[in-house]
N, C-alpha and C positions, 0 to 999 in steps of 0.2 A: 548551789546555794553556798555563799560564803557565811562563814559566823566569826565574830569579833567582838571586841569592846568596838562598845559605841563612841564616837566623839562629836562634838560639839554641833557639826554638820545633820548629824542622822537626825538629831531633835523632833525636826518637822514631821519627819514620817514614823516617830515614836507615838510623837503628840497625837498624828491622825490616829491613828492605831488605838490610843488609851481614851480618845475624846469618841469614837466608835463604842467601844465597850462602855463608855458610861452614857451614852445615848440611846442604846440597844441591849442592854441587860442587865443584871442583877451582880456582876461579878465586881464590880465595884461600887460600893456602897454608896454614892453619891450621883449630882443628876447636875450637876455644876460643869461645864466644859475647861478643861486646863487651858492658862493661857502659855504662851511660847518660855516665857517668861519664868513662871512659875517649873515650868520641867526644866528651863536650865539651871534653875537655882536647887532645885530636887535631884538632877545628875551631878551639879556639882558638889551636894552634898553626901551626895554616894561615895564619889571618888575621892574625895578629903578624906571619910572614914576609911578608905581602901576594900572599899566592896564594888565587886565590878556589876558594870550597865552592859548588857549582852546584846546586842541585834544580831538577826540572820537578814539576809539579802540576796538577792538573786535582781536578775536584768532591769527586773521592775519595780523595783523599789526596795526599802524595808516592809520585811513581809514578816516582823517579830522580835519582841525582844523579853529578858527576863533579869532577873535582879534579886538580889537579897539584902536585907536590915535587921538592925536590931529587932527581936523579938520586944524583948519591953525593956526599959530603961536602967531598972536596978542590978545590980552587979552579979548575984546569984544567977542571973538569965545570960551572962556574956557569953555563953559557948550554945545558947540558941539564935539562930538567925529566921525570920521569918520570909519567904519568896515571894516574888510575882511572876507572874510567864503570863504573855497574851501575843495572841496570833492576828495577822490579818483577816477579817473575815474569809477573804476569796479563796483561803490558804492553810483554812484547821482543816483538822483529821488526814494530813498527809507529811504527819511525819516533825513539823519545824517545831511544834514545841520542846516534842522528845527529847529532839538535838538541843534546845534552850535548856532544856531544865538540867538534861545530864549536864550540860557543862559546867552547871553550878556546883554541881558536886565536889570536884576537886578543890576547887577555887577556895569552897568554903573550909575544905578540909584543910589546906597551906595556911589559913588564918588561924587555925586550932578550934576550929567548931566542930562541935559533937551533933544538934538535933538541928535538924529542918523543917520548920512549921508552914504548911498549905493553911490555909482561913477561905471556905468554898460555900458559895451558897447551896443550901442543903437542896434546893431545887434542880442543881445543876449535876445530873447524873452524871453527863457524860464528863466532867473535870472530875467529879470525885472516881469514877473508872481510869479517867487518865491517871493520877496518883498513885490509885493503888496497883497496876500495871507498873511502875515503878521505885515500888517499893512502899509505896507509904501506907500504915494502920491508922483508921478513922478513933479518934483518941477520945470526941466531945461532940456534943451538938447544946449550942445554945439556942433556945428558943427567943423568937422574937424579937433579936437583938437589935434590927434592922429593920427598914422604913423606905420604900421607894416602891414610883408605878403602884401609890396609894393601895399599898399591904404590907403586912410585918412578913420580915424575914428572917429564916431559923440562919444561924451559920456552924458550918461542921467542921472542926480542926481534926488536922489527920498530920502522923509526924515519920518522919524515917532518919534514924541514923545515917551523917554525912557520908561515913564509912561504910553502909551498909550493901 
């Protein structure tokens, strides 16, 4: 399995990857399919900020990738960054997130970030287990924030020091 910053090329098998998860779960809060389009003006706006776009790969394709942004917009939050990490379906629980998320760890720390926000549907045991496996304390649960596959959904913020 190779890992990298993503470029422009990988999009497509980014897109499948993010347009899966919003078709077959709760982990992304929306029911809308991304167009091609739309995720390159989303990674290019990663990389203008200087936050990197991560894929793993291997023989067969993009099998992953992760990411981090601004937490929220106002100044007092700029040394929080919020993540994304999503797998291949054919490809979770063996390992390629792991390698996605750690790699964010330094990356974020060379920008001078301090905390790392997960935002997980509280349904989704096995990501909030993935977290806290590295490193992260369950911080919040909002109740009912969230609205899809016609039911409200709680969402659980969970945080770990860049450096921890």
């Amino acid at each position: 399995m190779e890992l990298r910053d993503a470029a422009e090329h990988d999009l497509p098998g980014l897109l499948d990857i993010y347009n899966d998860v919003i078709a077959t779960s709760t982990a992304v809060y929306s029911s809308t399919p991304v167009t091609l389009e739309e995720r390159r003006q989303w990674w290019r706006a990663r990389i203008e900020a200087g936050y990197p776009v991560l894929i793993a790969a291997d023989e067969s394709g993009i099998i992953g990738f992760s990411t981090f942004g601004d937490f929220r917009a106002w100044p007092g939050y700029r040394f929080t960054v919020e993540h994304t990490v999503h797998v291949r379906a054919d490809r979770r629980a063996g390992g390629v997130g792991t390698r996605l998320l750690e790699a964010l760890f330094p990356r974020a720390g060379a920008l001078g970030k301090h905390m790392m926000i997960a935002a997980v549907d509280a349904a989704n045991a096995h990501s909030i287990r993935f977290h806290e496996r590295l490193g992260f304390r369950q911080a919040g649960c909002l109740r009912e924030v969230g609205f899809k596959f016609d039911r409200w959904l709680d969402l659980v913020f969970l945080q770990r020091r860049v450096g921890a």
